[in-house]
C-alpha positions as semicolon CSV with decimal commas, in nm:
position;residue;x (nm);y (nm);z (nm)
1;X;5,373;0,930;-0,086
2;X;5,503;0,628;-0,278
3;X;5,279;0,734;-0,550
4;X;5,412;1,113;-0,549
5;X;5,749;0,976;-0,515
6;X;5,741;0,751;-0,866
7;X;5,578;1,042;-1,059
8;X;5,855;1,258;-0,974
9;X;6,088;0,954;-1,101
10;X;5,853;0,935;-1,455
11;X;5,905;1,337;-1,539
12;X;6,140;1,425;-1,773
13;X;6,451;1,604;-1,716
14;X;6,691;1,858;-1,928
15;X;6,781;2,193;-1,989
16;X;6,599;2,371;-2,279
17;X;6,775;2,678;-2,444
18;X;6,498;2,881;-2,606
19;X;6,555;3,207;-2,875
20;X;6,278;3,406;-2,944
21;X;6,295;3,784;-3,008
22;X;5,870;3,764;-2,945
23;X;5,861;3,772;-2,481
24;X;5,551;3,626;-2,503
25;X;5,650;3,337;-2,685
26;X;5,880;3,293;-2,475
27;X;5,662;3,305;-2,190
28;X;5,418;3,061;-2,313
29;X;5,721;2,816;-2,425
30;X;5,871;2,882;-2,080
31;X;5,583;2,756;-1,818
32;X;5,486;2,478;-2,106
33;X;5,821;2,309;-2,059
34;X;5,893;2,384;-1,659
35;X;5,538;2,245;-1,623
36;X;5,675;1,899;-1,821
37;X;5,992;1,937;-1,617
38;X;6,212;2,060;-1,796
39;X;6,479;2,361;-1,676
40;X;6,456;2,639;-1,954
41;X;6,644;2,942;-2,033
42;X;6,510;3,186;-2,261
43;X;6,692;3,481;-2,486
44;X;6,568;3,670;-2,744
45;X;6,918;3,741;-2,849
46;X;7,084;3,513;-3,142
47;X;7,426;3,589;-2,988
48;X;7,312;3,479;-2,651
49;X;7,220;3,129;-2,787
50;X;7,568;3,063;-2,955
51;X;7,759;3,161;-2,628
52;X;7,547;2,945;-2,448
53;X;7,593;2,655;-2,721
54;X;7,934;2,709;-2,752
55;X;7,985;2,688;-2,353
56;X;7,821;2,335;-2,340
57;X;7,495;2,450;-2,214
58;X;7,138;2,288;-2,247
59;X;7,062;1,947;-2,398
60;X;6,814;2,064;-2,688
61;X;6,763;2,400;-2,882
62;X;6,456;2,568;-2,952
63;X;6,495;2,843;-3,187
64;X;6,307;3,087;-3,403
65;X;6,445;3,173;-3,784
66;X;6,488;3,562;-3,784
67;X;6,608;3,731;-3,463
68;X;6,703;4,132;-3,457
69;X;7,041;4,008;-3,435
70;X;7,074;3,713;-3,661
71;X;6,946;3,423;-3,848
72;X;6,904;3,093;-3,700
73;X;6,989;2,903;-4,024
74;X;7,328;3,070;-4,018
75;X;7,404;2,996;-3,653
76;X;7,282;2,610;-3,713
77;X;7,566;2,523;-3,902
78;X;7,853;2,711;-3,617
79;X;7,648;2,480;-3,354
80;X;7,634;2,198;-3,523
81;X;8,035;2,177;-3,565
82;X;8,096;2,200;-3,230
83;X;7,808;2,009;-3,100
84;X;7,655;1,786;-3,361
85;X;7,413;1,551;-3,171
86;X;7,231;1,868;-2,973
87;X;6,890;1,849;-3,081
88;X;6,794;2,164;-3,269
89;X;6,387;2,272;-3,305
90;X;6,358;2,546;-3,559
91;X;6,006;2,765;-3,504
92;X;5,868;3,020;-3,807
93;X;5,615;3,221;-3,932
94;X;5,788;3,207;-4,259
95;X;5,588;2,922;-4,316
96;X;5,744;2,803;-4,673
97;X;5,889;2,509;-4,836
98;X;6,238;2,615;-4,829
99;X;6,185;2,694;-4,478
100;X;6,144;2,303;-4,374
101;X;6,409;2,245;-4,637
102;X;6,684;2,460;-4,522
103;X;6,613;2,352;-4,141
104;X;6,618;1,997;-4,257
105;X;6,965;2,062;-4,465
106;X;7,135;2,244;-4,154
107;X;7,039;1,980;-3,908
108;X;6,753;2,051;-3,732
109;X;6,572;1,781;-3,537
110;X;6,243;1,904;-3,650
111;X;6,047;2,251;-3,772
112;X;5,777;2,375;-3,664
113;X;5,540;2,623;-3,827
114;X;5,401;2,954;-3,582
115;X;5,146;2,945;-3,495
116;X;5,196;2,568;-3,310
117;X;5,007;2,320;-3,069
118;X;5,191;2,361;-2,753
119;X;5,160;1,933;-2,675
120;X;5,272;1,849;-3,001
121;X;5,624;2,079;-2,946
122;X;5,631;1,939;-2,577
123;X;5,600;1,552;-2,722
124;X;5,848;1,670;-2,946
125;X;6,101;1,795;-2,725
126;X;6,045;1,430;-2,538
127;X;6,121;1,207;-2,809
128;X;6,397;1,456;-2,942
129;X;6,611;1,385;-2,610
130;X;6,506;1,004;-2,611
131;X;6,639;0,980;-2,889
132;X;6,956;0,731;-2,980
133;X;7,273;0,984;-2,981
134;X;7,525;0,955;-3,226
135;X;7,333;1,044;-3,507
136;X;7,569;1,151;-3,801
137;X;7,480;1,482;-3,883
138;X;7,316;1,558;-4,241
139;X;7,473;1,686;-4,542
140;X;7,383;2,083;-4,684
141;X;7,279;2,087;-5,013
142;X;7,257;2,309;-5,258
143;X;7,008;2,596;-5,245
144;X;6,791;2,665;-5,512
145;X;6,706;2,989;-5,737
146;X;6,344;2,871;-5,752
147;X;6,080;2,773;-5,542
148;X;5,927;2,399;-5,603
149;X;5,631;2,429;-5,344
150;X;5,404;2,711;-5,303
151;X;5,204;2,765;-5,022
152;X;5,142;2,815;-4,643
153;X;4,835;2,686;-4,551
154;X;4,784;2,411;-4,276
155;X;4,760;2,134;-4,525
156;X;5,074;2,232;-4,700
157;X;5,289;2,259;-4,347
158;X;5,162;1,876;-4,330
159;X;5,334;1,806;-4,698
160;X;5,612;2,038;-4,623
161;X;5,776;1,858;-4,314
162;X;5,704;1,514;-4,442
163;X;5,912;1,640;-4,728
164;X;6,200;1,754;-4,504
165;X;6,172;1,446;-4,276
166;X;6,220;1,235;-4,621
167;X;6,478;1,438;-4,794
168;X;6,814;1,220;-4,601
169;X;6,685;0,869;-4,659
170;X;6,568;0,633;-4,964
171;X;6,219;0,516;-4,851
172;X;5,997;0,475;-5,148
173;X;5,655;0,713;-5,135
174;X;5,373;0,695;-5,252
175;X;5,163;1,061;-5,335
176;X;4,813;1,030;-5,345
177;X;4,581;1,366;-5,506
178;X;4,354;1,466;-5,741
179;X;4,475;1,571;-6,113
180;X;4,667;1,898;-6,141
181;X;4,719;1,895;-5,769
182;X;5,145;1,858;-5,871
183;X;5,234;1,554;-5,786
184;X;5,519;1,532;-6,020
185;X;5,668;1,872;-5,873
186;X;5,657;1,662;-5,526
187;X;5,839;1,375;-5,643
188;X;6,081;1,651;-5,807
189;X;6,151;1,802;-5,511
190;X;6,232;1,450;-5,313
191;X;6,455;1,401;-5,600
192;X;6,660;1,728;-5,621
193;X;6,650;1,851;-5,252
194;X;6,746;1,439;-5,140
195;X;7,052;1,242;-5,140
196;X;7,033;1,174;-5,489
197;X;7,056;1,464;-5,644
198;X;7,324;1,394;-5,842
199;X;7,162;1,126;-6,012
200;X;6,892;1,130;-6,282
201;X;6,527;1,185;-6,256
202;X;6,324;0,973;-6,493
203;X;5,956;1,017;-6,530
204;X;5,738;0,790;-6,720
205;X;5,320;0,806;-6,729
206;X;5,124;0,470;-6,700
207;X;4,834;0,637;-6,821
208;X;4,996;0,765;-7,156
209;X;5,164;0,440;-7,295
210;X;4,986;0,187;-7,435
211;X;4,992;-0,114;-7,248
212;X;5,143;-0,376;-7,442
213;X;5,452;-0,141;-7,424
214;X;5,449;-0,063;-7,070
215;X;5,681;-0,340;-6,949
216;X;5,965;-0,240;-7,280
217;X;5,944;0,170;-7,162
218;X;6,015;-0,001;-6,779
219;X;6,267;-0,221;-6,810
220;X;6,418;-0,237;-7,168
221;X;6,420;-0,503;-7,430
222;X;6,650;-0,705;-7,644
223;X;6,707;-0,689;-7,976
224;X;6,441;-0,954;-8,170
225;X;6,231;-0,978;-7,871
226;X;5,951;-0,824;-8,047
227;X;5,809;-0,740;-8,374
228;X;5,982;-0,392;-8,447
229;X;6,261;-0,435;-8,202
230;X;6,492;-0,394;-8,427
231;X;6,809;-0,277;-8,184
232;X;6,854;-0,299;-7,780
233;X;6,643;-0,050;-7,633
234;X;6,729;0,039;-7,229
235;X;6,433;0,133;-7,029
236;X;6,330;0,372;-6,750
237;X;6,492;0,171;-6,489
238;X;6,857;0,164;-6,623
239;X;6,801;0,523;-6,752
240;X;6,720;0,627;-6,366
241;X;7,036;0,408;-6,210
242;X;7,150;0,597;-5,971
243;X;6,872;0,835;-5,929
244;X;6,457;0,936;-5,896
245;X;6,189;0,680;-6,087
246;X;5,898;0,881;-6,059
247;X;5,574;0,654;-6,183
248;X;5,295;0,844;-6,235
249;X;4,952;0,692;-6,240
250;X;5,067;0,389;-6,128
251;X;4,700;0,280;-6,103
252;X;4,678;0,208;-6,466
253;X;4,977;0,002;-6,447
254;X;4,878;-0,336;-6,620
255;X;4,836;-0,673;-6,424
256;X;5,164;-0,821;-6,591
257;X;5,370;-0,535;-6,515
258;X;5,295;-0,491;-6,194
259;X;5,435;-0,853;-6,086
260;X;5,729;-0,737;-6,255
261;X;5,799;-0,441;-6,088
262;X;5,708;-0,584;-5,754
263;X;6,003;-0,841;-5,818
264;X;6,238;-0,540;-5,876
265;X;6,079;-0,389;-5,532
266;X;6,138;-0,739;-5,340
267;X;6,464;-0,836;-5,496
268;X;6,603;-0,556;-5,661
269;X;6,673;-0,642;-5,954
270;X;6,477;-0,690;-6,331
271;X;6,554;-0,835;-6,690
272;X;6,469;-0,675;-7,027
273;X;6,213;-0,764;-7,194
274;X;6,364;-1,108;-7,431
275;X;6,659;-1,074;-7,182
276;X;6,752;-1,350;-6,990
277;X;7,026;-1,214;-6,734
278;X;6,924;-1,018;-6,380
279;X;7,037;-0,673;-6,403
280;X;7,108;-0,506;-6,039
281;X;6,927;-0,194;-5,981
282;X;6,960;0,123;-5,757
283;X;6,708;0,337;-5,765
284;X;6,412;0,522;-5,544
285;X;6,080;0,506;-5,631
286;X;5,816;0,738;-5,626
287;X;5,471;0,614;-5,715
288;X;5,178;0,870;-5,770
289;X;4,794;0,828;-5,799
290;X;4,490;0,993;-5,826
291;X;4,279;0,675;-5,753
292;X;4,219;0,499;-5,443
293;X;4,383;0,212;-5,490
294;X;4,214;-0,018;-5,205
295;X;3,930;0,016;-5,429
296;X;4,123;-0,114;-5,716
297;X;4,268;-0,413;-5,539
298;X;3,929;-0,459;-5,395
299;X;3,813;-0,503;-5,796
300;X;4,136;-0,737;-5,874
301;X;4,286;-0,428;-6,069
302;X;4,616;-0,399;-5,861
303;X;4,784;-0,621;-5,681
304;X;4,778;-0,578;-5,265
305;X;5,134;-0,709;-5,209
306;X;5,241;-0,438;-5,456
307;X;5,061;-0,102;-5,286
308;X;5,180;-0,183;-4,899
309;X;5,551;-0,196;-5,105
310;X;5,498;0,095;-5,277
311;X;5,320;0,287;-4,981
312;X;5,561;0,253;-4,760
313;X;5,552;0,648;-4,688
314;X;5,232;0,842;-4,821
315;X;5,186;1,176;-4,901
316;X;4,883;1,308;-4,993
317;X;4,832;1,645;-5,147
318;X;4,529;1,864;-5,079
319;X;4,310;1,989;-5,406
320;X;4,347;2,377;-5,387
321;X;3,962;2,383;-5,310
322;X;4,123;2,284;-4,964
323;X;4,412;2,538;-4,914
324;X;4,254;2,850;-5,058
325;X;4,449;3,076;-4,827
326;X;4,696;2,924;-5,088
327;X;4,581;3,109;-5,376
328;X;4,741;3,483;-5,324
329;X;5,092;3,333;-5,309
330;X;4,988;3,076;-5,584
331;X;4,873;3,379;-5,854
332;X;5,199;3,642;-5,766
333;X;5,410;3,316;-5,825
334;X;5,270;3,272;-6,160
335;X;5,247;3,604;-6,241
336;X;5,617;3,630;-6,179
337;X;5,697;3,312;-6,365
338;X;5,523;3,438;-6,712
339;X;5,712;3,744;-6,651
340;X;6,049;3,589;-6,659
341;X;5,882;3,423;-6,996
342;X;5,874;3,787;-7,111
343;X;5,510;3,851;-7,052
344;X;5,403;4,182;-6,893
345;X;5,372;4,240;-6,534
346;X;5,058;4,146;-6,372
347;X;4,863;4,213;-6,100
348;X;4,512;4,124;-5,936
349;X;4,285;4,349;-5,719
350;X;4,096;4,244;-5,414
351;X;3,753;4,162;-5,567
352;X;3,895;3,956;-5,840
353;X;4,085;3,735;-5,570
354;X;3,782;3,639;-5,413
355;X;3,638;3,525;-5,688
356;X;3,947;3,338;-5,731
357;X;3,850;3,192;-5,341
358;X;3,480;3,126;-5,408
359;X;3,579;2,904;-5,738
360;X;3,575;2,552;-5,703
361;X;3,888;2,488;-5,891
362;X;3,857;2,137;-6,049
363;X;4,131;2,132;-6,242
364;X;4,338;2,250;-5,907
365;X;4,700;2,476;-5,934
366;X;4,711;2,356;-6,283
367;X;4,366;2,516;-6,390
368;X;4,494;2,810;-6,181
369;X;4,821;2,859;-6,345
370;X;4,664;2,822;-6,685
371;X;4,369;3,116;-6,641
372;X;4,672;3,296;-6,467
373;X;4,900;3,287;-6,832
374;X;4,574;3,347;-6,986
375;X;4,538;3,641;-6,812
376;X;4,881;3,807;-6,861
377;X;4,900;3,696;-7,218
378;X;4,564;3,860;-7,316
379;X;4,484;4,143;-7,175
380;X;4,639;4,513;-7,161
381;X;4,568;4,589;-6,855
382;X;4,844;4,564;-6,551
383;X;4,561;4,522;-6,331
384;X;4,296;4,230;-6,374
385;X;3,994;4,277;-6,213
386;X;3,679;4,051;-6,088
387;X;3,470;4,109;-6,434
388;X;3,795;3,975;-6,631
389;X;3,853;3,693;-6,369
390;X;3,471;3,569;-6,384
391;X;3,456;3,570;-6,804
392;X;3,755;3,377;-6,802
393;X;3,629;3,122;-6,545
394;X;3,287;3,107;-6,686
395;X;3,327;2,935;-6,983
396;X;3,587;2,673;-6,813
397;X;3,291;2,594;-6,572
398;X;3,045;2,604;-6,841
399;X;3,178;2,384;-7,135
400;X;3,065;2,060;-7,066
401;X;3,290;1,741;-7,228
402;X;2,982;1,540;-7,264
403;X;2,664;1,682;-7,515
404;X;2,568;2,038;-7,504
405;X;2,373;2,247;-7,745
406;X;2,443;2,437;-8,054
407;X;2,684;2,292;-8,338
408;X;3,018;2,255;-8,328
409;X;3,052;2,546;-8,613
410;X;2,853;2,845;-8,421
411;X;3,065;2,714;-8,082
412;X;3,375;2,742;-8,340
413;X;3,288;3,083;-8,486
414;X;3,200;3,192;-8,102
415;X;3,572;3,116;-8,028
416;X;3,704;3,270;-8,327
417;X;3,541;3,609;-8,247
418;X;3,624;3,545;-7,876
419;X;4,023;3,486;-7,952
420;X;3,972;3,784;-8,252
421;X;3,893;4,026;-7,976
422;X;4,128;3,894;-7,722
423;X;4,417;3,916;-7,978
424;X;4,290;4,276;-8,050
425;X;4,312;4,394;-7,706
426;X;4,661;4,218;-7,651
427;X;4,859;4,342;-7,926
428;X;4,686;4,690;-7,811
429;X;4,811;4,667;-7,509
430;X;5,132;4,754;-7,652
431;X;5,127;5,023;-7,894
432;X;5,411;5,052;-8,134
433;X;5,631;4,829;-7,956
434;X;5,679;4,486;-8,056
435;X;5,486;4,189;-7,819
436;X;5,724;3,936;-7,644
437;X;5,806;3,649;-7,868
438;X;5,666;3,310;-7,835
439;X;5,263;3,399;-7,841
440;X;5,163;3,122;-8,070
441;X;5,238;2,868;-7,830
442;X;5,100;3,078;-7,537
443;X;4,748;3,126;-7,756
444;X;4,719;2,774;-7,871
445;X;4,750;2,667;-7,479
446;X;4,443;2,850;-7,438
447;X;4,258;2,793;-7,754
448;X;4,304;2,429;-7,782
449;X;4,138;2,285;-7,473
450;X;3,768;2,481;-7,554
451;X;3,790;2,352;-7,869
452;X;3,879;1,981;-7,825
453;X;3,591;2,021;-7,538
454;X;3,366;2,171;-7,799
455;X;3,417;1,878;-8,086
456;X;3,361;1,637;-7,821
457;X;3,035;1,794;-7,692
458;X;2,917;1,784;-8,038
459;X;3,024;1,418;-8,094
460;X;2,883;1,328;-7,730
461;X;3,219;1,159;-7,702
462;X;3,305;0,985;-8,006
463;X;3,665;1,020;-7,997
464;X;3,727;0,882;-8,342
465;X;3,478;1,163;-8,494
466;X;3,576;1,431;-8,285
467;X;3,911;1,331;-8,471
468;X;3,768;1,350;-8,807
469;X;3,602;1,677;-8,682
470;X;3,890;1,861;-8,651
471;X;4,125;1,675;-8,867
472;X;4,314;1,554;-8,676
473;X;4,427;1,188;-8,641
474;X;4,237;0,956;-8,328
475;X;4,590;0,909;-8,159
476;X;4,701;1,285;-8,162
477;X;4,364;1,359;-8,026
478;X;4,379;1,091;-7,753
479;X;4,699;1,226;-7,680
480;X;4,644;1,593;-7,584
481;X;4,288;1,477;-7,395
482;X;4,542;1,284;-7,205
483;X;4,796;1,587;-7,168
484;X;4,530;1,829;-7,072
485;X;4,343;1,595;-6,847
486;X;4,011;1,584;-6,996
487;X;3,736;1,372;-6,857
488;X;3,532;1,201;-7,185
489;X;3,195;1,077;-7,105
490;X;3,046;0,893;-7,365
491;X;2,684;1,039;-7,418
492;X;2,419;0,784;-7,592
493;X;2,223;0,961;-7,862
């Protein structure tokens, strides 16, 4: 009896208002929570819910997005001004990132995408009324024309509400994923959906500056402090005050440099490089990689101290491979971004989208965005199909970096006829009228990447006479392998 008697004590009590225009949602959502002990009322009625919010009923909100009679992230904001520490759970199917975004933005507790796991949104509800009250409700911002994220898959949902949850506060993260996977456009998003949007956000590439330069393009230098420093120079930091450092690759930060940004990290502040005088900083950092970097501090290549600062939150973001439910909303995206470019409009059949699936996709949403301007910017037809999808794919799966056969002139004369016969078909795609300007640019993104691949093939990886190969100097070259994230391997003869 005793026993009976403390278990009632232990169960949790309050009144649940749940909106739901689907019955047996709110069915299921209904004996889940009575059987936790709560006291529910359901309505599938958006009205309904803001009379019973505005009256002073329930002690946390669970709510789906679009009902016949309203829209959730419209009624937030009325509840939250006259009742800003209830507890609001947003549900959707419209499982997007400016779905978590614009729940986070109008206050919501936490959102959950349909379908859900009904323990996790029971555990939820539990800590949501444990919670401290009080809480100052968060600021709206802006809403965007464009979206950052694409993508509804499970493994995006994961990224999605991490996002959301990190949008109001200043931690620094740390996003871990293969190359093209878009880190960058995740550290952008922190950055312009967060509290400092109104700042700057400052970029800089560990892997693309030469180290003995790193630490001036960090923190600045004086004038005389080096050979060629011929005038005060500010670096990434000051140019960030205020705002986003994003530092990408941060695994090929140097030895040197990373003691001195892990000062900035403990103390928060720097000096220039020659400078002498701390200079206060305010900034949030966001650190990506695409190594692990426990196995780099396990080979003394970066410093332990500095990763647990710099991971205090992690993110890591699935290769498409992964999410390739992703891929439909991934190709219409693009397609509708190269139209706004002024390329014409595009679509994909059935057939060729599962080839899309079965691909492997090593170069990730970047290698898929590329074939996807390749596709609208050479061919006619509004409609690409499977064959066009798998002799486009073929020879990015097929051109090895390393040694392959034939010389680099047939592989060159190969591409010529290949882009001769692509251009043909393009420009007669549209008749007398005049093709959309900027096509250089669009046919060198394609062109260039074979035919770097092809010069290093025939070189086995000799960057210098690859360079020489196709006249180009060895620091230019180094530079776009870099850009288009080629992987050299050095073949012996």
């Amino acid at each position: 009896m005793r026993k009976e008697q403390d278990t009632e004590k232990r169960m949790p009590t309050g009144n649940i208002l749940i909106a739901d225009d689907d019955a047996a949602i709110r069915t299921v959502l209904n004996q889940a929570l009575a059987r936790a002990g709560y006291e529910v009322r359901t309505t599938g009625q958006a009205a309904t819910l803001w009379t019973w919010a505005a009256q002073g009923l329930g002690d946390l909100i669970i709510t789906d997005v679009v009902m016949p009679d309203g829209n959730a992230f419209d009624l937030l904001p009325r509840i939250k001004r006259v009742r800003p520490e209830l507890p609001i759970i947003v549900m959707s199917a419209q499982n997007t990132f400016m779905t978590a975004i614009k729940a986070s933005e109008r206050g919501a507790y936490e959102y959950l995408p349909k379908p859900f796991d009904l323990k996790e949104l029971v555990a939820i509800v539990g800590r949501a009324l444990s919670r401290p009250r009080g809480d100052a409700p968060r600021n709206h911002a802006a809403e965007p024309e464009d979206i950052p994220l694409v993508g509804r898959s499970p493994a995006m949902q994961d990224v999605y509400r991490a996002l959301a949850r990190l949008m109001p506060i200043d931690l620094t993260v740390m996003i871990n994923g293969e190359s093209g996977t878009g880190k960058e456009l995740v550290a952008r998003a922190l950055h312009d959906y967060g509290k400092r949007r109104n700042g700057p956000f400052v970029a800089i590439n560990m892997a693309a500056i030469p180290k003995d330069l790193i630490e001036s393009e960090l923190f600045g230098h004086e004038k005389g402090a080096f050979t060629g420093a011929l005038t005060r120079s500010s670096g990434r930091f000051e140019q960030a005050e205020g705002g986003t450092l994003f530092l990408d690759e941060i695994g090929d930060m140097p030895m040197e440099a990373q003691t001195r940004l892990l000062r900035v990290l403990q103390q928060g502040e720097y000096t220039t490089v020659g400078g002498r005088t701390p200079i206060k900083t305010n900034v949030r950092i966001v650190a990506a990689t695409n190594k692990d970097l426990r196995i780099s501090i396990a080979h003394g290549l970066f410093r332990e101290d500095l990763f647990f600062r710099l991971n205090v939150v992690p993110i890591r973001l699935p290769p498409l491979r992964e999410r390739v439910e992703d891929i439909p909303d991934l190709v219409r995206h693009f397609f509708a971004l190269v139209e706004k470019e002024g390329l014409p409009r595009k679509q994909i059949d059935s057939e060729a989208m599962d080839v899309l699936r079965r691909y492997r996709w090593p170069g990730n949403v970047r290698e898929l965005e590329n074939l996807v301007r390749r596709l609208a910017a050479l061919y006619p037809q509004e409609t690409i199909t499977a064959p066009i999808v798998e002799a486009e794919l073929q020879p990015a799966s097929g051109v090895p970096v390393q040694a392959g056969s034939g010389s680099t002139p047939e592989r060159a004369e190969t591409l010529s006829g290949s882009v001769e016969r692509h251009l043909g078909q393009y420009f007669g795609g549209f008749g007398d009228q005049i093709p959309p300007p900027g096509l250089y640019h669009r046919i060198l993104r394609e062109i260039e990447p074979p035919l770097i691949a092809a010069a290093l093939a025939a070189t086995r990886g000799n960057q210098i006479r690859a360079a020489e190969l196709l006249g180009l100097n060895r620091n230019t070259l180094r530079k776009k392998i870099r850009e288009l994230d080629m992987q050299v391997v050095r073949s012996p003869r």
